[in-house]
Every structure is written in C-alpha cells, then in structure tokens.
N, C-alpha and C positions, 0 to 999 in steps of 0.2 A: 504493500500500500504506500509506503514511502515513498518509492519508485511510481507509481502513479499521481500521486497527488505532490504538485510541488509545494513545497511550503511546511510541509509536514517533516516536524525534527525526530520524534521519536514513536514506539508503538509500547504499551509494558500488557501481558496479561501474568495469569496467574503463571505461566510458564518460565518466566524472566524475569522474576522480581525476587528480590531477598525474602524471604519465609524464616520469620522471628516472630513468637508471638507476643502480643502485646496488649494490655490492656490501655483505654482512650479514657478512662477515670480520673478528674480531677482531682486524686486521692496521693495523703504522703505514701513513701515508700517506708517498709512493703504494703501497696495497697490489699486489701481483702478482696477488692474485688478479681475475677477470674482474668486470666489470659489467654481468651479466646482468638483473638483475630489475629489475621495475615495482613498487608497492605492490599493484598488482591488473593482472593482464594477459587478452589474448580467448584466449590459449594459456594450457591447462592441461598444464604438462607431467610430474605426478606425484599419485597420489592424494591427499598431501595443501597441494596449491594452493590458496590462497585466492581464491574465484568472485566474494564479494560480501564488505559489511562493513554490517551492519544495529544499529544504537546505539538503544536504548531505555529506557525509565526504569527497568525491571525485565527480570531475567533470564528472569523468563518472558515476558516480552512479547517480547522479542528471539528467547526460541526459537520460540515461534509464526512471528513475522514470517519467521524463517528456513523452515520447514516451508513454505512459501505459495510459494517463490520457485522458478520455476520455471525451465530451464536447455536449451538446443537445442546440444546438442552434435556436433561434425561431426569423425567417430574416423581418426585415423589410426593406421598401424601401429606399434605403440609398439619400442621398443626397449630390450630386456631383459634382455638377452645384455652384457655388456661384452668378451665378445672376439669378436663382431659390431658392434660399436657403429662401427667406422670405416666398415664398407663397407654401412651400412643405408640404405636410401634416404628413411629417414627422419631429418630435422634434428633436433634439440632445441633449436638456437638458428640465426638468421640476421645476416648479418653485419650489415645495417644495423641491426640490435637490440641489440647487446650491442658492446665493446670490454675491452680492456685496458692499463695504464698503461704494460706494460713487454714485449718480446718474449719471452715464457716457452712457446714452439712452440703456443699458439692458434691454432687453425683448425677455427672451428664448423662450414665445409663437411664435415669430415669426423668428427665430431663430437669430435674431441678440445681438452679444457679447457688442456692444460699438458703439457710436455715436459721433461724433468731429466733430463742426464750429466755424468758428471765421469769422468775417470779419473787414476791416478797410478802411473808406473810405463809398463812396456809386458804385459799382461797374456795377449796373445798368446803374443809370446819367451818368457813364462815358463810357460807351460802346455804348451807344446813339450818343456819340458827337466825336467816335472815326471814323479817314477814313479809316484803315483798321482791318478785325476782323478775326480772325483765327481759326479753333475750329478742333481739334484733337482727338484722343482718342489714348490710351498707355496701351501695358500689361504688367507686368513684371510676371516673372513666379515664383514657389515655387524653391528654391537651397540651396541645403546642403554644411555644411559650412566644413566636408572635414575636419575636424585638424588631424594630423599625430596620436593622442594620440585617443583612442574612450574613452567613459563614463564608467567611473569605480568609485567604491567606496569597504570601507572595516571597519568592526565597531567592538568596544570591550567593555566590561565596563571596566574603569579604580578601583585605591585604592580605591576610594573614592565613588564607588558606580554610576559612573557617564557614559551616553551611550554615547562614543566618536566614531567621525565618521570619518575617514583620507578619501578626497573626491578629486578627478580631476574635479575643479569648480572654476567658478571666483567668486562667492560670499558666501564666507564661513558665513560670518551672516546670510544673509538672509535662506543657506540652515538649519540651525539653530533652526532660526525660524518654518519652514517649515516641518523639521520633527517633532517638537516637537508638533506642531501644529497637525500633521498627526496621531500620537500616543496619543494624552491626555495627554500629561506630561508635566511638569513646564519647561521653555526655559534652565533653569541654571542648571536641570539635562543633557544638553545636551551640547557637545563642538565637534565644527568642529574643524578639524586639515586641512591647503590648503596648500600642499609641490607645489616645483613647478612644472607647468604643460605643457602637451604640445600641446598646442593649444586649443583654444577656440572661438573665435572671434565673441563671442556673444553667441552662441550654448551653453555653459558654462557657461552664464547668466541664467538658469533655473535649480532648482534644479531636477535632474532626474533618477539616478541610486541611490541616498544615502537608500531611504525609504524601499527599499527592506532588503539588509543586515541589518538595524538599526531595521525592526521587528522581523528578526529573530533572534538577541543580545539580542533584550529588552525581548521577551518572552521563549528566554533558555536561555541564560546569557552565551553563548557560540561565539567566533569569527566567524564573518561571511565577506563572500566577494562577489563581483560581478564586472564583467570584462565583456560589452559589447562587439562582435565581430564587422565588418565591417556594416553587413550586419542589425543588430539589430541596430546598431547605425542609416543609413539609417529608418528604419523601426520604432523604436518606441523612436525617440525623438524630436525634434523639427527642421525647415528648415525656411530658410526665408518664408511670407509673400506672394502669388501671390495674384496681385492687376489688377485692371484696374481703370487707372484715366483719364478723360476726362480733355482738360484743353482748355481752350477761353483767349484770349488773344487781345487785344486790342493797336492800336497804332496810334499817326500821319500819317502820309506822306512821316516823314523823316526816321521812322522807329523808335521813341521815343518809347516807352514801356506805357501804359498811365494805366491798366487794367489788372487784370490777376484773372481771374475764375475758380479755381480746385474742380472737385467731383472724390471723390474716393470709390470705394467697394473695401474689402478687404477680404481675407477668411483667417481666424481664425483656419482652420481648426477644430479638434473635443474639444481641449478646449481653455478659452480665456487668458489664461494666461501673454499675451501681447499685446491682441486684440488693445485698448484703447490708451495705448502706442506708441506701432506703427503707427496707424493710423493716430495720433496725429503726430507723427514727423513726416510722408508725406507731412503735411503742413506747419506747426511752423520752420522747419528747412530747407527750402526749398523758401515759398516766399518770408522771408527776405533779401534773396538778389538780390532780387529784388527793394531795397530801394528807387529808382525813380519814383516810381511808385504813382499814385494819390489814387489808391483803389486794394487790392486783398480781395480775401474772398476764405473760403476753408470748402468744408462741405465733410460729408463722415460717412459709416456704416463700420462697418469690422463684418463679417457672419458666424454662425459654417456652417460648413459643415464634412459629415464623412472623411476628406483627415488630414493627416499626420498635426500636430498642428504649427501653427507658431510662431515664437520666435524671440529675437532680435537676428541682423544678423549688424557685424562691416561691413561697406562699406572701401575699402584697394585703398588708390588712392596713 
C-alpha cells in the first residue's frame, strides 16, 4: 500500500509492532489494575479496537490508505451481558496474554477483571436483630464523560535523542510510564509534555491516544500526531463503569440505620484497566458515611465483557 498511495510513510498491524503488555490506568506503580493490552492485537475484543495504525503526510492521504485496508475477521460469540459474562464460553482475555501485579481475584478463565470485600462489624448478627430490612437492587449505566476537548496526542524526538510526547491527559507520569512500557524502552528515554487541557474528568485518567503517534516517532524518527474526532472519542476510549448493586439495609423502629449490605457486579468492559479501582470505590467511598452504623460489609466482581472499556469517571456535585 505504501507503494500505491504516495504520501503514505508507514503501515503497523498486529504483525509488526512491539507486543508488551501494558496497562492504560492512570494508577501509581505497581498498579492493581490488569495488563491486558498490546499497542495492536489479532483479537479485537470491542468495537472500538485498534486493527491497524496507517501515518501519512496528510490526513487525507491516511484516510484513503485506511479505506483500502482490508480485514478477515473470524466472529466469535461476543459477550454482552455482564451478568453472563462469568459462565460465557466465551474468553475476552487468556491467561498467557495478560497478568497482574497484585492478587485483586483475577481470573480471565472466567472472565472476571477484579474482586473487592471488606467488611466491619458482623453484618449478619445484626440484621437478625434488626425490625426493619430493606433490600433493593440499583443500575447505573455506562456515560461518556463529554469534555469539550476529545483525545489527542503528538510526538517528536527531541536534541537529545529523546521520544517526547505533548498529550491532552491528566497524568503525564503515569502516560510515561505506559508508553514506554508499551514500546520496550527505558522510562527516561521518554518525557511527557501536559499543556493545559480541556477537559477531562476522569476520561483523561487513562493513557489513550499517546501510543499511536509515539510508535510511529520511535520507528521513523519523524513527527507524528493524532487528533480523535467526536465520534472515535465515543467509540474507542473509555466511559464510566455500568454496575448493578444490590444493597440490604437494616434498621430500628425509629429509623436508626443499624446495617448496611452492598454487592456489586461491574462491567469492565473489554479491558481492566480500572476494573479493581473502581469497584473498590463503590464501596470504600460510599459506606463510610454511613459512620453510625454497627456493621457494613461490601463485596463485589467487576467482569470483561466485549462493550466499550470503563474508566474513572469524576462525579461533579
């Protein structure tokens, strides 16, 4: 295709790109969350997966070259349901594919990203001895966080030999990390630049347009850029979180609060990038203020499934 279309500098797919896995979590190291992905992988496991990476002198020439590229896909049953996603016979990750730094109940056999309980108290004894009990169930759904600015990034090597990344991100380290991570190279060949930006609100906590441009610098040593549209930005980066938590609730007479029981599943969508996180602040950030209380307890899975990946998501009160 090079050869056809003038203008056109590079081609990358899954067959010619460094294969490191990495996770895109705006989290310190060692993050919890899992390291699932490739910069380019032969599984696509979400509409919007990156299939190829085509760099060309001009934007129209790059969308051309994209139109032309053709794709033999072999469909498996997707899995779309998060309260099927355990017992689908369909994987979304495979063990020798992907790990984690820390046991946070991981287990891609069955497709769960992360597992979270705590409890304080005995929550049982005290629901026994409560006179009124309550028991709900709650969804919240996936929501895109909408910032005025979409995902963009743009890379060069500087004097000094070094693959410098100017990124619209809230975590210029940790994106750092993470491409350098993604590429094989030493963290201090790598420096983020974070001008400011407009808008983020969490969305912006994952690294996610940098690793494109910074493969196509580091392997022609030429500037590269990428500038998400509206619709791409929907499509292939990350949304809040849809959950369902059940929660039981226990009280007096007078209306004391005495008890509070939360189980949550979470969908992950297709990587975990904040699975463990997340799921985790459902709870931790949530019962304590509930401080009168004799006992809460909070357990909870967060599950891949093929739907759009979740990410942290700022709550704006």
């Amino acid at each position: 295709m090079q050869k056809k279309i003038p203008g056109v500098e590079c081609i990358f797919t899954h067959e010619n790109v460094p294969k490191y896995l990495y996770t895109r979590a705006g989290q310190s190291y060692p993050e919890p969350s899992t390291y699932d992905k490739y910069i380019l992988d032969e599984y696509v496991r979400y509409i919007g997966d990156e299939v190829a990476i085509v760099a060309a002198d001009t934007e129209e020439t790059a969308l051309k070259a994209i139109k032309l590229i053709k794709v033999d896909y072999e469909v498996y049953e997707p899995v779309l349901d998060m309260m099927k996603a355990e017992e689908s016979k369909s994987k979304i990750h495979f063990r020798d594919r992907c790990f984690t730094n820390m046991d946070k109940g991981f287990n891609p056999e069955k497709n769960i990203a992360a597992e979270y309980s705590f409890e304080v108290g005995g929550v049982e004894e005290i629901l026994k001895n409560c006179d009124v009990i309550v028991n709900e169930e709650y969804s919240t759904q996936a929501t895109a966080h909408t910032m005025m600015e979409t995902y963009r990034a743009y890379s060069y090597i500087d004097q000094y030999g070094t693959l410098v990344v100017v990124s619209s991100t809230q975590v210029p380290f940790h994106v750092r990390r993470h491409v350098a991570k993604s590429l094989g190279i030493p963290v201090n060949k790598v420096r983020v630049i974070k001008p400011r930006i407009g808008g983020g609100f969490g969305g912006k906590q994952n690294a996610q347009a940098e690793f494109y441009p910074a493969l196509v610098t580091y392997k022609t040593g030429k500037p590269s850029k990428i500038i998400y549209n509206r619709r791409e930005t929907f499509e292939s980066t990350s949304s809040r979180h849809a959950m369902k938590i059940g929660v039981t609730i226990g009280s007096d007479k007078n209306g004391n609060i005495k008890a509070i029981d939360m189980k949550a599943l979470s969908d992950t969508g297709a990587y975990g990038e904040h699975a463990s996180t997340v799921l985790g602040s459902a709870g931790y950030k949530t019962l304590p203020l509930y401080n009168k209380t004799k006992a809460s307890r909070f357990t909870g899975k967060a599950v891949y499934t093929n739907r759009t990946p979740g990410g942290a998501f700022r709550v704006m009160v």
